[in-house]
C-alpha positions as a printed NumPy array, in Angstrom:
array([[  0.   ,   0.   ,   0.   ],
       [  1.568,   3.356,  -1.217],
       [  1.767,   6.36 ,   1.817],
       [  2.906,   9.716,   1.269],
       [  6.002,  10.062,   3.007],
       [  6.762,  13.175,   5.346],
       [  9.468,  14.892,   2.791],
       [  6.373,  14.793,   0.653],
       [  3.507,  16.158,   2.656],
       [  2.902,  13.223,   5.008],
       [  2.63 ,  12.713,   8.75 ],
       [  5.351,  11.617,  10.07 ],
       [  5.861,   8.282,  11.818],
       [  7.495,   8.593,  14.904],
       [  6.477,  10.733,  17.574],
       [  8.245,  13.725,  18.635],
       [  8.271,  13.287,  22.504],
       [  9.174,   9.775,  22.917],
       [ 13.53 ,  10.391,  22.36 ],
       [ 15.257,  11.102,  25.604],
       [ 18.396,  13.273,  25.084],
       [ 21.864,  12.598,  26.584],
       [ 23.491,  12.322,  28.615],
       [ 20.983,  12.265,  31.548],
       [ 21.487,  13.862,  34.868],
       [ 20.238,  11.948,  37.996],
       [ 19.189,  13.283,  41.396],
       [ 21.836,  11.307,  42.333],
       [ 24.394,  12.538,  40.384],
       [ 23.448,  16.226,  40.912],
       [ 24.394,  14.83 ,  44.56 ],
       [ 27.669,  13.587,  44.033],
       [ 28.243,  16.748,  42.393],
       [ 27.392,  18.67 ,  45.405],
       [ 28.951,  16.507,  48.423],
       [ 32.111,  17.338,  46.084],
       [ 31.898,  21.003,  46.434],
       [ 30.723,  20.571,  50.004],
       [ 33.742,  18.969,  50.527],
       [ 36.135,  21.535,  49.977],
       [ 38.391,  19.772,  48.104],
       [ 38.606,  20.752,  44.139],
       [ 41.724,  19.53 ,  42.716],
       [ 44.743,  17.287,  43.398],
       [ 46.657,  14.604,  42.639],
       [ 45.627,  12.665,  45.329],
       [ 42.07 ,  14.07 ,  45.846],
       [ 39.395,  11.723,  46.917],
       [ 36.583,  11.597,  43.985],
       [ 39.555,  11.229,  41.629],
       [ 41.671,   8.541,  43.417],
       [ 38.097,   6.622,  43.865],
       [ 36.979,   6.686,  40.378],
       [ 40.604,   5.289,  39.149],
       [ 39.908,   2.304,  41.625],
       [ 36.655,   1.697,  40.822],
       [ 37.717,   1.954,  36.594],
       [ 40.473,  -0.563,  36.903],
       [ 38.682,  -2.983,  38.435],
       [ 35.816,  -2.456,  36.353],
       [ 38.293,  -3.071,  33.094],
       [ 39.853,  -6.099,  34.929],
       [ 43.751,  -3.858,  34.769],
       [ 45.834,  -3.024,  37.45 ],
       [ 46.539,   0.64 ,  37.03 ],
       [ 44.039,   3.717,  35.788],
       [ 45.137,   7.215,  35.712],
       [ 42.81 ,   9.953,  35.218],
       [ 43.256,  12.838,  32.88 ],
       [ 40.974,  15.808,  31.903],
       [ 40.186,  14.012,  28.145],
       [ 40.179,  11.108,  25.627],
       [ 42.745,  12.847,  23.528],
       [ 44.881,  13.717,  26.447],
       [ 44.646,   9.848,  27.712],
       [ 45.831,   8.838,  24.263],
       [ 48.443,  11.698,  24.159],
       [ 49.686,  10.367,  27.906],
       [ 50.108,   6.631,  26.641],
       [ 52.206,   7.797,  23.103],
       [ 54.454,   9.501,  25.659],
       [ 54.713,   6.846,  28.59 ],
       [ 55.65 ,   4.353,  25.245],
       [ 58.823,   6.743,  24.755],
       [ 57.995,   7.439,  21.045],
       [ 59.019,  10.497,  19.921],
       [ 60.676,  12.609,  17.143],
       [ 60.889,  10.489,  13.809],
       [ 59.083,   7.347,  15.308],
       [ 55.63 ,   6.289,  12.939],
       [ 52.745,   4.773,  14.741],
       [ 50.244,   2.757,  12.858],
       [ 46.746,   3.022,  12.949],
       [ 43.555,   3.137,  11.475],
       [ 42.169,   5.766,   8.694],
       [ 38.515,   5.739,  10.378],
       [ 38.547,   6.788,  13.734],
       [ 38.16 ,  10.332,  15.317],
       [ 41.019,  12.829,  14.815],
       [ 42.483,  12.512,  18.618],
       [ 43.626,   9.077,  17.63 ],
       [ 45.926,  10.83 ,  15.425],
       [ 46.684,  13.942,  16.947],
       [ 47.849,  12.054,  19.895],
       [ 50.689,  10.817,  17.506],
       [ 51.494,  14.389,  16.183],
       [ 51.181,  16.07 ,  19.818],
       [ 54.492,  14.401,  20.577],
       [ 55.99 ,  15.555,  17.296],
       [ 55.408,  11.509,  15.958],
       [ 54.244,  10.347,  12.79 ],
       [ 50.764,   8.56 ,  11.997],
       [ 50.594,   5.959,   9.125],
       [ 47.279,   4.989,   8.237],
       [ 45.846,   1.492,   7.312],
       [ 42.804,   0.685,   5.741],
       [ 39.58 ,  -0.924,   7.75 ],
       [ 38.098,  -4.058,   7.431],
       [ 34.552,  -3.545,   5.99 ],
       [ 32.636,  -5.684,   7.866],
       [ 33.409,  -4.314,  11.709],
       [ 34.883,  -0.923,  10.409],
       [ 38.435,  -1.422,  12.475],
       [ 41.415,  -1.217,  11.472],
       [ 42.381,  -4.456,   8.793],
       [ 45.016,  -6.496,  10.709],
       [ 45.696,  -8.326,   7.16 ],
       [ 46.913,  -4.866,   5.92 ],
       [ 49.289,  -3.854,   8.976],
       [ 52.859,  -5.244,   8.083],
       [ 52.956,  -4.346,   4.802],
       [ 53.239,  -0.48 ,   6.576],
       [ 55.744,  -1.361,   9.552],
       [ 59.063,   0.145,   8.992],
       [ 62.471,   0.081,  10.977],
       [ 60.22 ,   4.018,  12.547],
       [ 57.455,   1.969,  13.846],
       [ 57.111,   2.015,  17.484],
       [ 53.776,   1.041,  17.789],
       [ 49.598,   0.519,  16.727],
       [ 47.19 ,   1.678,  18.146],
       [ 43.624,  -0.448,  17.434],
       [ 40.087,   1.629,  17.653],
       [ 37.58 ,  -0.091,  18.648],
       [ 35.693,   2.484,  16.807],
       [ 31.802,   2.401,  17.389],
       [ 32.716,   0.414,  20.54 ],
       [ 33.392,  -2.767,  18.138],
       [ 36.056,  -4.514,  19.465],
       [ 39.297,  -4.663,  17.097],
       [ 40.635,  -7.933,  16.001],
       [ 42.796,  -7.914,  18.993],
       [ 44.338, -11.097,  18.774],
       [ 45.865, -10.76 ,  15.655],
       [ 46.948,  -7.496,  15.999],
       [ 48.988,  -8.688,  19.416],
       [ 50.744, -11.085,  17.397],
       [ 51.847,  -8.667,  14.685],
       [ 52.847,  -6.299,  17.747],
       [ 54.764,  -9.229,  19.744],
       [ 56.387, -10.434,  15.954],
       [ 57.955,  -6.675,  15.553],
       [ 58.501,  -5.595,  18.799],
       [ 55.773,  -3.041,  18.651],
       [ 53.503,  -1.577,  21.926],
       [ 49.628,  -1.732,  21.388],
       [ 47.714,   1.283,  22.841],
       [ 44.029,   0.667,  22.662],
       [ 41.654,   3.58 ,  21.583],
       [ 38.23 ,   2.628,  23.4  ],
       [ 37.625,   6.186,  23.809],
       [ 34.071,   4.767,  21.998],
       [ 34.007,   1.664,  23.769],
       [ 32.939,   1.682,  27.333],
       [ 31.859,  -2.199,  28.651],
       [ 32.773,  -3.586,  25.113],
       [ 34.478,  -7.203,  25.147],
       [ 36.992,  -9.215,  23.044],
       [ 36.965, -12.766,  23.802],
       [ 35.157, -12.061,  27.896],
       [ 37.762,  -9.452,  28.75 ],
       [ 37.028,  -5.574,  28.399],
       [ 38.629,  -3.427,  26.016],
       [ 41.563,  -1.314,  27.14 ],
       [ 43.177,  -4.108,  29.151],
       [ 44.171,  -6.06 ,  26.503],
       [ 46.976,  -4.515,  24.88 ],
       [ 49.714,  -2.531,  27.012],
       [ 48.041,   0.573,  27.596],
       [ 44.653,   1.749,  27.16 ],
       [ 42.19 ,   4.974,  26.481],
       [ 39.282,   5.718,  27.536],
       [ 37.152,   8.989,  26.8  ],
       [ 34.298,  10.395,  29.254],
       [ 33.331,  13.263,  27.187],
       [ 29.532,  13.797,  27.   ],
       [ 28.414,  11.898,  24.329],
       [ 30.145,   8.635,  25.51 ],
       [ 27.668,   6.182,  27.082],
       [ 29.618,   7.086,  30.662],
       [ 29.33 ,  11.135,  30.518],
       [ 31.059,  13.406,  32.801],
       [ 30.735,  16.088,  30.321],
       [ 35.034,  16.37 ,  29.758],
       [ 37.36 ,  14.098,  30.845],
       [ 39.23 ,  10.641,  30.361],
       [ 41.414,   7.73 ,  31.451],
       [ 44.547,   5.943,  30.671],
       [ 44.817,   2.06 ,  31.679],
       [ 47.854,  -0.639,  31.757],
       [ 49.26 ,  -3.787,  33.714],
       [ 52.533,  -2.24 ,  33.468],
       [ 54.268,  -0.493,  36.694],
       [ 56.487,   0.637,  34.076],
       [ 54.192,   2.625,  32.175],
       [ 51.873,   3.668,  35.106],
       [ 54.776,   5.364,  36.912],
       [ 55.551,   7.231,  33.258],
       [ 52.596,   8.217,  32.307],
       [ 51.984,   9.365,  35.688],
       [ 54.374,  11.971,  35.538],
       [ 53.759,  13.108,  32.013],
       [ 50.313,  14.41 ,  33.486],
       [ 51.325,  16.209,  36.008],
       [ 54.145,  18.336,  34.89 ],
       [ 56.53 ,  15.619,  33.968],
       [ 57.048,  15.506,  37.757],
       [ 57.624,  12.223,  39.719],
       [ 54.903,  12.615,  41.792],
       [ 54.244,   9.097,  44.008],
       [ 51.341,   7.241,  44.939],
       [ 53.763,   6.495,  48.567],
       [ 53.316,  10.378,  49.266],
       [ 49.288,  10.48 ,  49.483],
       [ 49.926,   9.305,  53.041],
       [ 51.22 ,  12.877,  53.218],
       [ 47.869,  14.4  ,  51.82 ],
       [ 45.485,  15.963,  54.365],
       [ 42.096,  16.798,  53.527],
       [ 42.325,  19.654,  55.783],
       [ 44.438,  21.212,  53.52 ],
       [ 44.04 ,  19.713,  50.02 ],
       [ 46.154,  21.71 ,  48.112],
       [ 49.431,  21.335,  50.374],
       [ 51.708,  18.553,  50.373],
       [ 55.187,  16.907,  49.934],
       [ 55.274,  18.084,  46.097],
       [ 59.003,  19.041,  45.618],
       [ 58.628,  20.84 ,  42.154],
       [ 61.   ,  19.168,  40.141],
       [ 60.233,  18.658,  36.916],
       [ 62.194,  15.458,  35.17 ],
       [ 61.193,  15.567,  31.888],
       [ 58.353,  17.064,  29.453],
       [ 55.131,  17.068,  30.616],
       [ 51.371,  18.268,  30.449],
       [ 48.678,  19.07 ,  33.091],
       [ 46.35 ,  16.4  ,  31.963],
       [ 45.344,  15.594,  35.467],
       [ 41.223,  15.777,  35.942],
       [ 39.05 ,  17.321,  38.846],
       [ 36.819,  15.961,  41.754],
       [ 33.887,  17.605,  40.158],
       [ 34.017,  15.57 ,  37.173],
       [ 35.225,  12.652,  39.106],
       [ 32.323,  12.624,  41.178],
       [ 30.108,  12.941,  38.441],
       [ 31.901,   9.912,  36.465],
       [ 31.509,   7.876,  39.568],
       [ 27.661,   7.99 ,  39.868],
       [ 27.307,   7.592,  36.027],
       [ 29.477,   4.675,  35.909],
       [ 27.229,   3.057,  38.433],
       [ 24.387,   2.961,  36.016],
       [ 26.623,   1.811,  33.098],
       [ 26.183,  -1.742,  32.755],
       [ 22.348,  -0.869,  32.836],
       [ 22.806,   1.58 ,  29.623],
       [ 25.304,  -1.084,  28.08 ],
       [ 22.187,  -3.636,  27.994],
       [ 19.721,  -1.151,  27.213],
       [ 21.974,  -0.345,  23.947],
       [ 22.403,  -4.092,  23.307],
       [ 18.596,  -4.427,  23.254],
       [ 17.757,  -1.12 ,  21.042],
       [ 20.514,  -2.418,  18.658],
       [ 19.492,  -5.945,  18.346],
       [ 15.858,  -5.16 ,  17.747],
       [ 17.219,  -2.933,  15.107],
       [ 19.261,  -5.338,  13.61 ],
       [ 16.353,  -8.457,  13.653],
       [ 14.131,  -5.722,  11.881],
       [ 16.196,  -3.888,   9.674],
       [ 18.599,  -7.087,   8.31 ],
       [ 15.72 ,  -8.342,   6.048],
       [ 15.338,  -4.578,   4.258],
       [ 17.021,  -5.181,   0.922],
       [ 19.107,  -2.237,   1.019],
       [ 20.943,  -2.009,   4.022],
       [ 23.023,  -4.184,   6.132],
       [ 23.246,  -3.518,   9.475],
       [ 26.55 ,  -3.79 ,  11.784],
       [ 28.196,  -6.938,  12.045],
       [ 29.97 ,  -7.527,  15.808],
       [ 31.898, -10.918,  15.627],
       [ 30.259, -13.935,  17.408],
       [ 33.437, -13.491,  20.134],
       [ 32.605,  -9.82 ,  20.772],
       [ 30.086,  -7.529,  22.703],
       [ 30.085,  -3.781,  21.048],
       [ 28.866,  -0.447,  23.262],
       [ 27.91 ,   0.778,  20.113],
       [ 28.488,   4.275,  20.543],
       [ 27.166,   4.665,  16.728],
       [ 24.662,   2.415,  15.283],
       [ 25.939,   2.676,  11.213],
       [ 24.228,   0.885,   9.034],
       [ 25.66 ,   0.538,   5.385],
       [ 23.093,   1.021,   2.123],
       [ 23.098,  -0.711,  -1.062],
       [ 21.411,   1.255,  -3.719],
       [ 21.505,  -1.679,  -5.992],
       [ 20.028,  -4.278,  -3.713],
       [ 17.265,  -1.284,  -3.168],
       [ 16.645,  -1.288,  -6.834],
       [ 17.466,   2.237,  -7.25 ],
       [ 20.165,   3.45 ,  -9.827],
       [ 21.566,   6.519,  -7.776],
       [ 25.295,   6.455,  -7.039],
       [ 25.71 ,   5.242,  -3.017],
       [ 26.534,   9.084,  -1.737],
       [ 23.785,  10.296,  -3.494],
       [ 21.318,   7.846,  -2.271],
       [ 22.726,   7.966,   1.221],
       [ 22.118,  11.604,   1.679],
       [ 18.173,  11.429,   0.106],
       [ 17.694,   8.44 ,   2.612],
       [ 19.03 ,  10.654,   5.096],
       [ 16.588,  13.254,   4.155],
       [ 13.626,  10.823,   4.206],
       [ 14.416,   9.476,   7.388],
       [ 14.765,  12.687,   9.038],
       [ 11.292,  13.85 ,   8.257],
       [  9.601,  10.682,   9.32 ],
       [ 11.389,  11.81 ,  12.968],
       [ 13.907,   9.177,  13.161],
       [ 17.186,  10.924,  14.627],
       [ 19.946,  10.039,  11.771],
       [ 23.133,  11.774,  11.531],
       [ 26.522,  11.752,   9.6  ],
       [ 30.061,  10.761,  11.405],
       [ 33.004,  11.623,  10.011],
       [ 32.484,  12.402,   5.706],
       [ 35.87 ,  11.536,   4.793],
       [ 38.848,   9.582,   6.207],
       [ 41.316,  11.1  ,   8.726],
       [ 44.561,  11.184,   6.704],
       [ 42.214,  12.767,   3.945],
       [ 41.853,  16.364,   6.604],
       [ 43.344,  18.753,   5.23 ],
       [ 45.951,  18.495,   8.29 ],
       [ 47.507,  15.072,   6.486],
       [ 46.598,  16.592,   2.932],
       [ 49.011,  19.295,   3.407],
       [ 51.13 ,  18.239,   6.174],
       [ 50.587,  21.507,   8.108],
       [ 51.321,  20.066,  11.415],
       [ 53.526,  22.737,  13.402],
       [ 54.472,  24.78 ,  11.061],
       [ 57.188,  24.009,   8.07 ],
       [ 55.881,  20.274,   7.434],
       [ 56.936,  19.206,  11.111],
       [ 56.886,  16.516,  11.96 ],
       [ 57.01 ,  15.093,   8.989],
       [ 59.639,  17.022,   7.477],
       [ 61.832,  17.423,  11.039],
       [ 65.6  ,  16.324,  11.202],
       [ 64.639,  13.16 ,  12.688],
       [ 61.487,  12.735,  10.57 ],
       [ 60.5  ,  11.041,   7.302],
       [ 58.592,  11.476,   3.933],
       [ 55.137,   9.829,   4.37 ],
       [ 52.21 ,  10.447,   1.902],
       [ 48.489,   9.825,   2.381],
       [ 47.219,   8.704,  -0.719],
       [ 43.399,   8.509,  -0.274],
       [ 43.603,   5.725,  -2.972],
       [ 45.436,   3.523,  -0.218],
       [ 42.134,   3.628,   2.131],
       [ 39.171,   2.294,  -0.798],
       [ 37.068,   0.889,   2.029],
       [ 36.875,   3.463,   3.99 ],
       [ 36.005,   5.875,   1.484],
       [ 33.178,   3.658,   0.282],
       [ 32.303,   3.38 ,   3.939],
       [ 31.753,   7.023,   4.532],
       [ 29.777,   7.455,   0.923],
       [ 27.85 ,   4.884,   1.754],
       [ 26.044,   4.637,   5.101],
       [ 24.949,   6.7  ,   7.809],
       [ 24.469,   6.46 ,  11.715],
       [ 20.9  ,   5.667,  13.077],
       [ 20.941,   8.024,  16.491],
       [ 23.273,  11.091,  17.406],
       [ 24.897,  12.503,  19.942],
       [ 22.162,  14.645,  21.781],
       [ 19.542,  11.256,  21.495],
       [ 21.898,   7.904,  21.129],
       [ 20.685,   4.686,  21.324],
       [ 21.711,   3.941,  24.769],
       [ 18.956,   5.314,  26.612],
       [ 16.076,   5.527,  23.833],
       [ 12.924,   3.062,  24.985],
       [ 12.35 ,   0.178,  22.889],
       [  9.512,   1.623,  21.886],
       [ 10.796,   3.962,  19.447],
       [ 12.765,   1.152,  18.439],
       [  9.726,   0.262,  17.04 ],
       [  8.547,   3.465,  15.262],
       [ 12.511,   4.016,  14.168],
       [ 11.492,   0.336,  12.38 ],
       [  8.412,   1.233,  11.104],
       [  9.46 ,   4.944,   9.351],
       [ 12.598,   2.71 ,   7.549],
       [ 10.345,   0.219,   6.306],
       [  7.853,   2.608,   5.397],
       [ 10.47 ,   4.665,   3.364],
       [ 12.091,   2.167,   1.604],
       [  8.456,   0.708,   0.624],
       [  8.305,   3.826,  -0.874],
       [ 11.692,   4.748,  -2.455],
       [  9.946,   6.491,  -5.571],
       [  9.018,   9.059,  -3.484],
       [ 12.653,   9.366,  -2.075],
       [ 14.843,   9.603,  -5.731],
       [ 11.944,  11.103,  -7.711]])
């Protein structure tokens, strides 16, 4: 039965009040938030909201060490420099992700070499990771991008083969698992992102994760002032008077201010309580999208290996215009689908049009200032041919992400699950009325 679709006239299908928006603020967290500020105590190294919540994150994540820091990028920043790579040193990783992944590379005046994803999970395509090691590489570092858990496995064994660190971005993957353990324990260091739109939202802020005593105690003084600040001398700190202490001043080598605050701490702490209740409400939204929306010739949903559990932080489904029996090229169809869907009230959004080394930042080689790093005494030529990443680029022209940041899947009731369904099927019933 033909219906008149909303771009054309028609009323829409789903219902304007039923999306909640994120992230969503508790009682309970407003508070945490408050005994914080009753508390006095704002700031520090050794300050009690922030001290909690990296106890209560490693053992969530199954590691031994977590270190707060006041972002995702500054995590992933922390972990290039507790790895000691620096000046003329390449890192590999993948050319779909978010730009931090990358910037973290450049930040400490390193070198980012890109590899192409494997189209079925979107992460980076272990198959195609040798073949761009060099005598510069110091290390990868896997996204589990969408919270889909990187082939981890093999990408340890290319890493153990070569002599290579792993630093896992899971900056998107809160909860996810490879094989029963979490993400961001698996490799030697980890990164974690608590920025608002993550399913844990403390509106800024981040964490960095390893096994290693090694690394801990390193990247532990890169965020605070490169100074070698130890966990023996909180016995020293008084809450009385939080912002004295044995701190000697001394800085030993480069280093940031990446640390976070107790605000944001105590905010992360009550929202990671609820976590594991927004991980299976996801789960649920996404699998009832994926039963429904699998048999739409058209579009194929995500695929998360039998081994794996994703967060998914982005819902992208992929769409064939060919299977849909429309002759349009994929970008063009894409972006009238998008139009469709957005007038029958189902929240759709784009993320991330075109890969990372094709920003104008990789295109030119800006970086600092006079090609650096790239061109730096230390440094080497590398290029960032777009034709080198095909599946990404056909990944980005053709699909988009079903949710956004302001109304994700994670807490959306199941039943606009439903009307998302029904306003899909309803529009690609009528796909006339779409490309005409």
């Amino acid at each position: 039965m033909t219906e008149t679709l909303a771009i054309r006239g028609g009323t829409p299908v789903v219902p304007k009040d039923l999306h909640r928006r994120w992230p969503m603020i508790t009682d309970e967290d407003k508070a945490a938030v408050l005994a914080a500020l009753d508390s006095g105590i704002l700031s520090g190294p050794y300050a009690p909201q922030v001290k909690a919540l990296e106890e209560e994150w490693a053992r969530y994540c199954g590691v031994r060490y977590a270190l707060t820091t006041n972002s995702g990028t500054a995590a992933l920043h922390t972990a290039v420099a507790a790895g000691g790579i620096g000046t003329g040193d390449q890192v590999i990783t993948t050319a779909f992700t978010f730009l931090a992944t990358a910037l973290a590379v450049l930040q400490h005046n390193a070198v980012p070499v890109f590899v192409d994803i494997d189209p079925r999970t979107f992460t980076i395509d272990p198959a195609k990771i040798a073949e761009r090691i060099t005598p510069r590489t110091k290390a990868i570092i896997p996204v589990h991008i969408h919270g889909v858990p990187a082939d981890m496995e093999r990408i340890q064994a290319i890493a153990t083969k070569h002599g290579l660190l792993v630093i896992e971005d899971a900056a998107q993957a809160h909860g996810a698992t490879y094989r029963g353990r979490k993400v961001g324990g698996i490799g030697d260091m980890g990164c974690f992102s608590f920025q608002a739109s993550k399913n844990l939202p403390a509106g800024e802020g981040g964490m960095f994760v390893t096994n290693r005593p090694d690394l801990r105690e390193r990247a532990n003084r890169f965020r605070m002032f490169g100074e070698d600040i130890q966990e023996s001398d909180r016995r020293a700190f008084d809450p009385a008077r939080p912002l004295d202490g044995v701190r000697e001043y001394n800085s030993l080598t480069m280093g940031w201010m990446y640390r976070t605050n107790e605000l944001t701490a105590a905010l992360c702490r009550s929202q990671l309580r609820r976590l594991d209740h927004w991980l299976a409400n996801t789960r649920s939204n996404a699998a009832y999208l994926t039963l429904h929306l699998g048999k739409i010739p058209g579009i194929t949903p995500p695929y998360i290996p039998p081994d794996c559990t994703a967060s998914y932080y982005q819902y992208r489904i992929r769409l064939d215009p060919r299977a849909a029996g429309v002759d349009l090229p994929p970008k063009e169809f894409r972006l009238k689908i998008l139009a469709a869907l957005k007038a029958e009230g189902v929240e759709v959004s784009l993320w991330q049009t075109v890969p990372v080394p094709g920003q104008t930042l990789f295109q030119e080689r800006t970086g600092y200032g006079l090609s650096c790093p790239w061109k730096c005494p230390l440094g080497e030529e590398v290029k960032y041919d777009l034709a080198e990443y095909p599946e990404t680029i056909r990944l980005l022209a053709d699909s988009l992400v079903i949710g956004s940041h302001s109304h994700p899947l994670f807490p959306q009731p199941m039943e606009l699950m439903r009307y998302y369904v029904k306003a899909i099927q309803r529009v690609f019933a009528n796909l006339n009325q779409v490309v005409g």
